[in-house]
C-alpha positions as CSV (number, residue, x, y, z in Angstrom):
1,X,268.1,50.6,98.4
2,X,267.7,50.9,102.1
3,X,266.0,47.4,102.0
4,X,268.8,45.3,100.8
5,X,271.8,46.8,102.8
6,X,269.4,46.0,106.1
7,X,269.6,42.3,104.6
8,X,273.1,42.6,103.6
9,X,273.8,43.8,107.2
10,X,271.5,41.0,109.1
11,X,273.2,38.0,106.8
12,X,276.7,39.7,106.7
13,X,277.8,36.3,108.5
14,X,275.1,33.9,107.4
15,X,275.6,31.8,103.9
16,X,272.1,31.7,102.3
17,X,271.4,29.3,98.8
18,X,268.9,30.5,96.7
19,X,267.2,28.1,94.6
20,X,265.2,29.3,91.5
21,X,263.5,26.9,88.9
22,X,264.4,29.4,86.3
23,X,267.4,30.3,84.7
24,X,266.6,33.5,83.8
25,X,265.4,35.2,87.2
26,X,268.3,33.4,88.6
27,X,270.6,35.3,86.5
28,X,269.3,38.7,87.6
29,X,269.7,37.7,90.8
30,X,273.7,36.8,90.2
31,X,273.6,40.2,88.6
32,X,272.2,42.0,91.9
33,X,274.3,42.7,95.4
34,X,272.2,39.9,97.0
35,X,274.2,37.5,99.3
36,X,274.3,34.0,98.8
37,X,275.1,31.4,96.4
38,X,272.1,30.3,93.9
39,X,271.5,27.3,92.2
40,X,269.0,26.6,89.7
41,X,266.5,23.0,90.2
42,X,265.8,21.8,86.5
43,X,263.2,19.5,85.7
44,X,259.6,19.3,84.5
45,X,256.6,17.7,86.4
46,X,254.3,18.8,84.4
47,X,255.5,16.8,81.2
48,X,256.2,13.0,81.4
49,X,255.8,10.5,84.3
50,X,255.6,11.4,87.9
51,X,255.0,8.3,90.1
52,X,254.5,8.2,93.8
53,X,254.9,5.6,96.0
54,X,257.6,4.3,94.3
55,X,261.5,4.1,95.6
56,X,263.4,7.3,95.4
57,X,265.9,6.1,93.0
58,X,263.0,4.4,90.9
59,X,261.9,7.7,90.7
60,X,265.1,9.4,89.5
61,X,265.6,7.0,86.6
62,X,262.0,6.8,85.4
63,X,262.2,10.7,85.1
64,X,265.3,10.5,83.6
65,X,264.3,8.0,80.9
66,X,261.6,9.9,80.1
67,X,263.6,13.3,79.9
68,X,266.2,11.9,77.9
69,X,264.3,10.1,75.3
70,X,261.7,13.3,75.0
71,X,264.9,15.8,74.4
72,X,267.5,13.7,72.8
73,X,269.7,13.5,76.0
74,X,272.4,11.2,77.2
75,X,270.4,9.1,79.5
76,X,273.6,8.9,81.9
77,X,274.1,12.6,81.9
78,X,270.2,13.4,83.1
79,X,270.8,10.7,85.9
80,X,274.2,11.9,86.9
81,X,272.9,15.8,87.1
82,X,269.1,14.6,88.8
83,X,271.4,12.7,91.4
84,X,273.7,16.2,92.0
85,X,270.5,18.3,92.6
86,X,269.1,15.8,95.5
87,X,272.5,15.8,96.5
88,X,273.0,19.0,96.7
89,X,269.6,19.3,98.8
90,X,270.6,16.8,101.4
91,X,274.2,19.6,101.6
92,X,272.4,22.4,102.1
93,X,272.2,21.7,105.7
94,X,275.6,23.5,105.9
95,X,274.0,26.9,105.0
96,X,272.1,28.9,107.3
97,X,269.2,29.3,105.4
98,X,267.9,28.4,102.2
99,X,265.6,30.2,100.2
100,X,263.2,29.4,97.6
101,X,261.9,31.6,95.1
102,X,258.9,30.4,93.0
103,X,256.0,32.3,91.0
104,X,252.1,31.0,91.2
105,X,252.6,29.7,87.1
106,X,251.6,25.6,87.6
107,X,255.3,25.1,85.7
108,X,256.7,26.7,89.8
109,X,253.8,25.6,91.8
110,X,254.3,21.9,91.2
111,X,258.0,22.3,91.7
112,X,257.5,24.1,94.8
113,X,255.3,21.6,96.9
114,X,258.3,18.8,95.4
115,X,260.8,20.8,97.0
116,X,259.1,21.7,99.9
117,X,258.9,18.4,101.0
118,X,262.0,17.2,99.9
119,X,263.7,19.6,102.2
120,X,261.8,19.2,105.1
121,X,262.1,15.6,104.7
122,X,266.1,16.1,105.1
123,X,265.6,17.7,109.1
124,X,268.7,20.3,108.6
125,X,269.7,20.6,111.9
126,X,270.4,24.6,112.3
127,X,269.1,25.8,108.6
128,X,266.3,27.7,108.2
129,X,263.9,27.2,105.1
130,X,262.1,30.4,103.7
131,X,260.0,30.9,100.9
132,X,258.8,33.9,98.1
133,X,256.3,33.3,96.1
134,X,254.7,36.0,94.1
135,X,251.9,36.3,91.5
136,X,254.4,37.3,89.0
137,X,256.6,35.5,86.8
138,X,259.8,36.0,88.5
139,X,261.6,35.3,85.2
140,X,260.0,38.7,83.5
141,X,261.0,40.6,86.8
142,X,264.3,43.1,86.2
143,X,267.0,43.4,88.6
144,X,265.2,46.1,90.8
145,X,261.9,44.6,91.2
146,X,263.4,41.1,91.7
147,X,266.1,42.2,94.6
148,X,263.2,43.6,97.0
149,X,261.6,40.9,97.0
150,X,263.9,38.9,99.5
151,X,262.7,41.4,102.3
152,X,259.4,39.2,101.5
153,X,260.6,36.0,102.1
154,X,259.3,33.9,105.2
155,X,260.2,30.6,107.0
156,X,258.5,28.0,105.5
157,X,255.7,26.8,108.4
158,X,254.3,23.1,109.3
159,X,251.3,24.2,107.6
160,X,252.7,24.6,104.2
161,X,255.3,21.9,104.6
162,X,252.0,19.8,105.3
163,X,250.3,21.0,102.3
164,X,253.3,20.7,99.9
165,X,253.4,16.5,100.8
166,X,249.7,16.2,100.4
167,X,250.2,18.2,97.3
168,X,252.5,16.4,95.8
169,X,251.0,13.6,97.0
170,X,248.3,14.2,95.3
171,X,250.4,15.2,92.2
172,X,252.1,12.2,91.9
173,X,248.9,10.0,92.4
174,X,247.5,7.7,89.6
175,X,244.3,8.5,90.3
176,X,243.1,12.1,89.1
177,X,240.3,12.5,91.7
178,X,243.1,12.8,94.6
179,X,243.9,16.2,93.2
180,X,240.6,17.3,93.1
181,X,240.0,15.9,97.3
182,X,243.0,18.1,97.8
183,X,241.9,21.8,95.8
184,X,238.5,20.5,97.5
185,X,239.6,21.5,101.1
186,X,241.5,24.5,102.4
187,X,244.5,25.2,100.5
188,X,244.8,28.7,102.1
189,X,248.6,27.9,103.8
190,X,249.9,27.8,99.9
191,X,247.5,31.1,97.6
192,X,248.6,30.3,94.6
193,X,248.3,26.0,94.9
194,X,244.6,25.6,94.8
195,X,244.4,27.3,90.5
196,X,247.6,25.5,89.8
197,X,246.3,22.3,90.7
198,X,242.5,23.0,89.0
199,X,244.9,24.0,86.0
200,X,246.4,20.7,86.1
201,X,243.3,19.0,86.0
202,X,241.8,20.9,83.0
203,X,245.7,18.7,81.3
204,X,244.0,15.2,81.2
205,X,241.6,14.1,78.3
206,X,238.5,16.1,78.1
207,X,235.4,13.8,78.1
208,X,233.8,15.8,74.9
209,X,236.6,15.2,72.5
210,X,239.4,13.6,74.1
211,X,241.6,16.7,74.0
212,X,242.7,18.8,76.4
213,X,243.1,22.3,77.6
214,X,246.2,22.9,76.0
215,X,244.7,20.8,73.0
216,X,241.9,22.4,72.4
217,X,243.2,26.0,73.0
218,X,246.3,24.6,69.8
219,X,242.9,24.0,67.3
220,X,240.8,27.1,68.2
221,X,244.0,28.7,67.3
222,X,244.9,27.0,64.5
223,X,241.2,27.0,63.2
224,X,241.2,30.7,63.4
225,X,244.2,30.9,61.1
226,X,247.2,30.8,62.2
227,X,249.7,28.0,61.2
228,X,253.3,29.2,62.4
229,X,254.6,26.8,65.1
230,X,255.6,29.9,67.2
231,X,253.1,32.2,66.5
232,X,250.6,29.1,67.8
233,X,253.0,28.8,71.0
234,X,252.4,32.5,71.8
235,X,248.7,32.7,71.0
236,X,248.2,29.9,73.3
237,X,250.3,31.3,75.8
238,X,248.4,34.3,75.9
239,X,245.5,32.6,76.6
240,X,246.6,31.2,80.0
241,X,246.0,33.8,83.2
242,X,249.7,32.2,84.3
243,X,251.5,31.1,81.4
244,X,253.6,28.1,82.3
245,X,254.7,26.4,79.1
């Protein structure tokens, strides 16, 4: 793995996070020889409320009413460990780079732009943030095609950090029609944004039937037979191009 001991060389004397928004590809990269300390950034946009213009800690405790009431939680305990990741951001000044690793599924994309922003908004003084994002769900990847890929990684540019607050901008908007001005215009500094956005769109009500993607993809499968909670989950699944449930 001529690759990886060139980076193992280069960063020999440079502490590098990692930040994954999945357990599981962060735990083949714990497995691997690749430096740094990881940390995993758990939350879902895509279910639930996600204001903008609102106060940050508004924001933290609307998400973490909604997260604890959807999943049973102690309310306290979501808060307490949504305040420890931002935390942690606004500490990661003190590495020398900080890398994050995201797939082009909506689930990552939406999560990317968030934290894009976020840690450009915190102006580390000496750290340099870099960014992988693949068209492949870094979660299925094994332990020797996931290591490789921090030889792709690249600093994270004005353009995309510009991108990432418009994006979540328009994310967090109450009005639908500011996600479709953004995927309207070039979207090129991010690949994978513009189809996880359109996706996004295709989640509100349908004007047909009220339903929507997700909905109506549940009843053509159910119509067609099949009645088994997970068996329904997987069918669906398999008909998304980037599965992100």
């Amino acid at each position: 793995m001529p690759s990886l001991i060139r980076s193992n060389q280069e960063y020999r004397n440079l502490k590098i996070l990692h930040i994954h928004c999945g357990d599981t590809s962060a735990e083949t990269l714990r497995r691997s020889p690749v430096p740094g300390d990881i940390f995993v950034w758990r939350e879902i946009y895509l279910e639930g409320p996600v204001p903008g213009n609102v106060p940050e800690d508004e924001f933290r405790r609307i998400r973490a009413d909604f997260l604890s009431n959807s999943r049973h939680l102690d309310y306290n305990a979501v808060l307490n460990g949504m305040n420890a990741r931002y935390e942690m951001l606004t500490a990661a000044g003190k590495y020398g780079e900080v890398v994050l690793w995201f797939d082009s599924c909506m689930f990552d994309q939406t999560i990317m732009v968030h934290l894009i922003e976020q840690c450009a908004a915190r102006k580390w003084s000496d750290t340099k943030l870099s960014l992988i994002c693949v068209d492949r769900g870094l979660g299925t990847l094994s332990e020797d095609e996931l290591v490789p890929l921090l030889d792709s990684r690249r600093e994270v540019s004005r353009e995309e950090v510009a991108l990432a607050r418009n994006a979540w901008k328009a994310f967090t908007s109450e009005n639908p029609a500011d996600i479709e001005t953004l995927i309207s215009k070039d979207c090129f500094a991010l690949p994978f944004l513009k189809a996880a956005m359109a996706r996004h769109l295709e989640q509100f009500p349908g004007v047909h039937n009220g339903l929507n993607r997700t909905q109506n993809q549940i009843m053509k499968v159910v119509a067609e037979g099949t009645t088994e909670p997970m068996r329904i989950f997987a069918a669906v699944s398999a008909m998304e191009p980037r599965p992100f449930m």
